[in-house]
N, C-alpha and C positions, 0 to 999 in steps of 0.2 A: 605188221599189219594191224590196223586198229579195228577192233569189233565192236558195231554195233549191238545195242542190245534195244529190242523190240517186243512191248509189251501192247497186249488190247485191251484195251479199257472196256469193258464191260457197260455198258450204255443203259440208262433207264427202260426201258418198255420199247427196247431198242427195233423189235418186229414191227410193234402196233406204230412207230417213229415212221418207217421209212414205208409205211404207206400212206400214212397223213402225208406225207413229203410227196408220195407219189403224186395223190390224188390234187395237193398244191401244185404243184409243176403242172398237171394237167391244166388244170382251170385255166393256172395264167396262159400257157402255151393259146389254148381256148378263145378265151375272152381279153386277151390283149392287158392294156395299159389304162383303157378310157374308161372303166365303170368303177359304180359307186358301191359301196362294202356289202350292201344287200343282196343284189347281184351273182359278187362273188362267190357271197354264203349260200346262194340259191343252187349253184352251179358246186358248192363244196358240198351240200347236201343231196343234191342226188345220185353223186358217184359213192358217200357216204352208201347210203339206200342198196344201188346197186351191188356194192361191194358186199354185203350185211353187215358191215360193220355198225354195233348200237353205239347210240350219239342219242344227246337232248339239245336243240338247238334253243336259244334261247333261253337258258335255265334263268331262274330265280333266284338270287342269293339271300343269305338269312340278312336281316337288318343288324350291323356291327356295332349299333349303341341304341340305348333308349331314344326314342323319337324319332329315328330315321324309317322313313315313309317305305312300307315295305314294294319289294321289287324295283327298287331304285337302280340297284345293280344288277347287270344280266350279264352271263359269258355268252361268246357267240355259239359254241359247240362243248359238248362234255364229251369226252370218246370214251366209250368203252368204260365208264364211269372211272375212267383213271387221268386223263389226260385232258386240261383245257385248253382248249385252241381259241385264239384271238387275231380277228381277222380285222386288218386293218386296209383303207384306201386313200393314201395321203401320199406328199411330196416326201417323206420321211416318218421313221420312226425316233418318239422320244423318248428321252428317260422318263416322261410322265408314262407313255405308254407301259415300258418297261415294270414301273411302279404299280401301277393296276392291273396288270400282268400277277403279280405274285401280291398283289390284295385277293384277287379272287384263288388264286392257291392257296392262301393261309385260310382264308375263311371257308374253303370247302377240304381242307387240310387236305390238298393233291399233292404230289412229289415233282410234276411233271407237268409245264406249261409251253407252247410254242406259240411266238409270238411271229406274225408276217407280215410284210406290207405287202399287197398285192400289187400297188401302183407302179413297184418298178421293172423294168425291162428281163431284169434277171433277181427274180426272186431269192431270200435267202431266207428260212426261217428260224429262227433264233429259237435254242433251246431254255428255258425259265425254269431256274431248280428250287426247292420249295425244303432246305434242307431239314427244316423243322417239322415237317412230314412224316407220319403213324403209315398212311395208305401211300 
């Protein structure tokens, strides 16, 4: 008889995860397939509210080199000042996506990014690790 062996991985901010997740599945459940990213965040933010969980929507990112026009970069949500959440409403997500994804992790040096597209029928939100991460 061959035995398995089964380990749990230990998951990042793994409580504060699987309510972002909830409250994603919510929305899309919600609001369908047809709206546009603001929308979305509009409807991510008030279950945010509801739930108390603190969030800055819209944050600021510092300017990454001289001359870059401050506020150029914005995440859609900061949770709980640990976790960036990036909400997306497109046909796909890309590796560009992906890529600005862990730009705004390294420049707010978070550990913990989830990336979604809300456009699709069955949502999946993609975990973003930041392993160069103090916080």
């Amino acid at each position: 008889m061959l035995m398995m062996r089964t380990s749990k991985v230990k998951l990042i901010y793994e409580d504060l995860t699987y309510e972002i997740n909830g409250i994603l599945f919510s929305v899309s459940k919600e609001l369908g397939v047809y709206r546009n990213e603001k929308q979305y965040c509009d409807a991510i933010e008030k279950l945010l509210k509801e739930r108390e969980i603190p969030y800055e929507r819209e944050k600021r990112l510092p300017a990454s080199f001289d001359g870059e026009a401050l506020g150029r970069n914005r995440i859609d949500f900061l949770i709980s000042n640990k976790i960036v959440l990036e909400i997306k409403a497109k046909p796909f997500i890309t590796r560009e996506d992906y890529y600005q994804t862990m730009r705004y992790l390294k420049a707010l040096n978070k550990k913990l990014g989830i990336l979604v597209n809300m456009r699709r029928r069955a949502i999946n939100p993609k975990r973003v690790l930041n392993k160069e991460a103090e916080k």
